[in-house]
Structure formats: structure tokens, C-alpha cells
N, C-alpha and C positions, 0 to 999 in steps of 0.2 A: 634224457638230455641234461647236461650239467646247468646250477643255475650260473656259473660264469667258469671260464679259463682263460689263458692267454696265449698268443702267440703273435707271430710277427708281423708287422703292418704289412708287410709282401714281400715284392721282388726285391735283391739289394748285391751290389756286390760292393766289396771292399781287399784293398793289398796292402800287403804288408810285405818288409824285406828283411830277413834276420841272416844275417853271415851272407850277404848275395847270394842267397835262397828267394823267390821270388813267393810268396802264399797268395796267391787268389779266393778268397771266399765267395760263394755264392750263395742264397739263402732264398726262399721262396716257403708258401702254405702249401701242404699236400694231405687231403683229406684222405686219400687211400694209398694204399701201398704200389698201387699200378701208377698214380700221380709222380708221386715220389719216384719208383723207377725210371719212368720217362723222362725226369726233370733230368736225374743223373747220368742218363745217356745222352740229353742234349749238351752238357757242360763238356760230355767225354767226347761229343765228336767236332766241338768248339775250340778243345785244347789237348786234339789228338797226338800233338808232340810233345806234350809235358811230359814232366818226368812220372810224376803222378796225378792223381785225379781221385782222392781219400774222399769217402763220405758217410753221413751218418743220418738217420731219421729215426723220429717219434715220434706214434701216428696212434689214434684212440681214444675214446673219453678217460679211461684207464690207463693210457701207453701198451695197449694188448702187443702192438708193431713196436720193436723198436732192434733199429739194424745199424752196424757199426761196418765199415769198410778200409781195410788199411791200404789196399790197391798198390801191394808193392813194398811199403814202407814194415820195417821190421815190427812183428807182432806187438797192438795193442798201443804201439805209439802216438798214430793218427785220430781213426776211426772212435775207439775208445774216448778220446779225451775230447770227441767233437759233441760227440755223444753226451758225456756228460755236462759239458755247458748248456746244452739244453737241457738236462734233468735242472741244472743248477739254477739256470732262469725262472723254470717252471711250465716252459713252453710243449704246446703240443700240437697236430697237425704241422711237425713241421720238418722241414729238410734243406740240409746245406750239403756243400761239396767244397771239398780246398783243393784245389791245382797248384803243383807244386814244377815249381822249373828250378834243377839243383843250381849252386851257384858255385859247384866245385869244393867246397867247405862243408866235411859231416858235421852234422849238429850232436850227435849220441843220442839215445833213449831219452833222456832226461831234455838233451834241447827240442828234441822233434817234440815231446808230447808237449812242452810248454808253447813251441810256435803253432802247433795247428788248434789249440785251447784257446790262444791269441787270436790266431786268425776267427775263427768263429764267434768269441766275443766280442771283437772291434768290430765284425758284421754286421751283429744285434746291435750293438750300439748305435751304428749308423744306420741301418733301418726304421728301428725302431720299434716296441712292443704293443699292440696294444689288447686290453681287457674287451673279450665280449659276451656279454651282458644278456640271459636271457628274458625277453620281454612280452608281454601278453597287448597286443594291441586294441584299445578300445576305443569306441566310436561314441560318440557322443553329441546328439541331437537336442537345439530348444530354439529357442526365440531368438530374432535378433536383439532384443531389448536388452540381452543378456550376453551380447557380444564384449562390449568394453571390459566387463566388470571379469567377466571367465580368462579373457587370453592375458590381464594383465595378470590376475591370480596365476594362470597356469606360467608367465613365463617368472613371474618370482618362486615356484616350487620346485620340488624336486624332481618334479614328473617331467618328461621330454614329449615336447612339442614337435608330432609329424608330418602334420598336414590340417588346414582348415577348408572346407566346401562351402562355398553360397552357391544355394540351392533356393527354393519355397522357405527352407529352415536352413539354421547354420550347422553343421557337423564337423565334429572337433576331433580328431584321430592324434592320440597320446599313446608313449609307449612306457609302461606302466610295468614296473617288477612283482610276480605270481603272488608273491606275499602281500604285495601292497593295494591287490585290485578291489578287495573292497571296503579299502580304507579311502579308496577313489570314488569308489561308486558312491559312498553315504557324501564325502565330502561335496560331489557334482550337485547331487540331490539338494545337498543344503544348500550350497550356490544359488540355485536354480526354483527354488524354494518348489521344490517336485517337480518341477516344469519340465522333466528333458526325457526321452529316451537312452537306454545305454546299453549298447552292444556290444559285446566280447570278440575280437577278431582272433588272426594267428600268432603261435607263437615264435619268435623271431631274436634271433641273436644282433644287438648294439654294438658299433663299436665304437670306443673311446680310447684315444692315443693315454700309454702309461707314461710319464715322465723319470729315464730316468737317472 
């Protein structure tokens, strides 16, 4: 598992109109290649009269997937250049489609591949990216004596606050980066002046929106 990557906050469509050429982008997360197919066959039977319906995905910890579609449009124009906007992001798990309805005016090689490069990055744009984070969750049991002093420490650190239990005991569930967990543990300890239990839960992907 990666300890972070990024990809798109989610679903998003976005248009654009270059020469009364009409680009439709769509953009969604597809963790496998079967995801990603199906996304691309619900756009196709959404906007079964376009002219076209180009698409592209990058799918992998690695990008092992990655499929470019010209659906029509002359070799390497579309598909290509959707493609690489994602390599260029840095995005992965992820897939777009542009629907293109002609508007009568060629664009040439050169406009097509610059409008559907456009359309996919005014997608992103308006979607949005964001980084997720893998996270080790830990539980952390003491006193309530110990309440005040913890959650204000915890909510001025670096550590992400996920949840608190009152119980018999209070228990404190943070989400804590691999490398950091037992720079956590000693620092609870000290807190707590030994007083706590600490338990290592799952490890789980954060998300946090990229600004950008």
C-alpha cells in the first residue's frame, strides 16, 4: 500500500466549447479496470448521439492500467492527451470521458489534442484533488482526569482526531501516520504519566482536499 497518492475528490463533469465543438468532460475514481469500464459505458449510453465519447484511465499503485481511447477522433488526438493530464496531475485510480458533439468546424491534430487536454483539465480543476493519506488507527484508553489536558494537546497537533468514547474509561481513536505511531505512543504515555492503554487499530487511507 502506498504511504500517500492522489486523485480526484469524485464524480464531476465540466464543458467547454472551442469552435462550436461542444467537450463534455466527466471524471470519477475507478479502483479497477472493470470500474472504469463501466463508468465509460454509462457516459456512452448517456450520450449515444455524440459525435464522440474519447476516454482515458490510470488505474494502480504503479499505473499497471493505463488505457487511452480515441472513439473515432484521428489517432492519438484525444485519448492520448486525456491520458496524459492525468500522468501530469499525478493522479491515479482514476477515469474521465470527453463527449464531443462536432460544431461543424475541424479543429486539426493540433486543436483536437489541445481541446480534449483542456477539457480534462478544467474537469480537475473543478472537481477537485485530493491527497490520501495512509493512516494507522490508534485507540487510546485512561482516565477521565485526563480528558481536558489530551484532547486540547491532541487538537493543537499534528495527529487527526477521530472519534472519542465515554465509557467506564475515555478512549481516544486518532489517525496517526506509520512512521509517527510510536512517536505517539511515548508522547500519550508522557501525557498520561503511564496511565493509558494503547492499541493499534486498521490501517486506512485519509482524505484531505489538495488546494489547487
Amino acid at each position: 500500500m502506498l504511504s500517500s497518492y492522489y486523485t480526484v475528490a469524485g464524480f464531476g463533469e465540466h464543458e467547454i466549447v472551442i469552435q462550436k465543438s461542444r467537450f463534455i468532460c466527466y471524471i470519477n475514481r475507478a479502483k479497477t479496470e472493470k470500474e472504469a469500464q463501466e463508468f465509460i459505458d454509462t457516459i456512452k449510453k448517456k450520450h449515444w448521439d455524440a459525435t464522440h465519447n474519447c476516454s482515458a484511465y490510470l488505474i494502480g499503485e504503479h499505473d499497471q492500467i493505463q488505457k487511452a481511447n480515441d472513439d473515432g477522433e484521428p489517432s492519438g488526438t484525444a485519448g492520448v492527451p486525456m491520458l496524459e493530464v492525468l500522468k501530469k496531475k499525478q493522479l491515479k485510480d482514476t477515469v474521465v470521458v470527453v463527449t464531443r458533439y462536432f460544431g461543424g468546424i475541424k479543429l486539426g491534430a493540433g486543436g483536437l489534442i489541445r481541446a480534449y487536454g483542456k477539457a480534462v483539465s478544467e474537469a480537475i480543476d473543478h472537481v477537485g484533488i485530493v491527497e490520501r493519506k495512509l493512516m494507522k488507527i490508534i485507540r487510546t484508553t485512561f482516565d477521565y482526569s485526563f480528558l481536558g489536558k489530551i484532547e486540547n494537546e491532541l487538537r493543537s497537533s499534528v495527529y487527526k482526531l477521530k472519534d472519542i468514547y465515554y465509557t467506564d474509561h475515555v478512549e481516544v481513536e486518532t489517525y496517526v501516520e506509520e512512521g509517527q505511531v510510536q512517536s505517539f505512543k511515548d508522547w500519550m504515555t508522557d501525557l498520561t504519566n503511564g496511565k493509558c492503554v494503547i492499541k493499534e487499530g486498521d490501517l486506512v487511507y485519509l482524505e484531505e482536499k489538495v488546494k489547487n
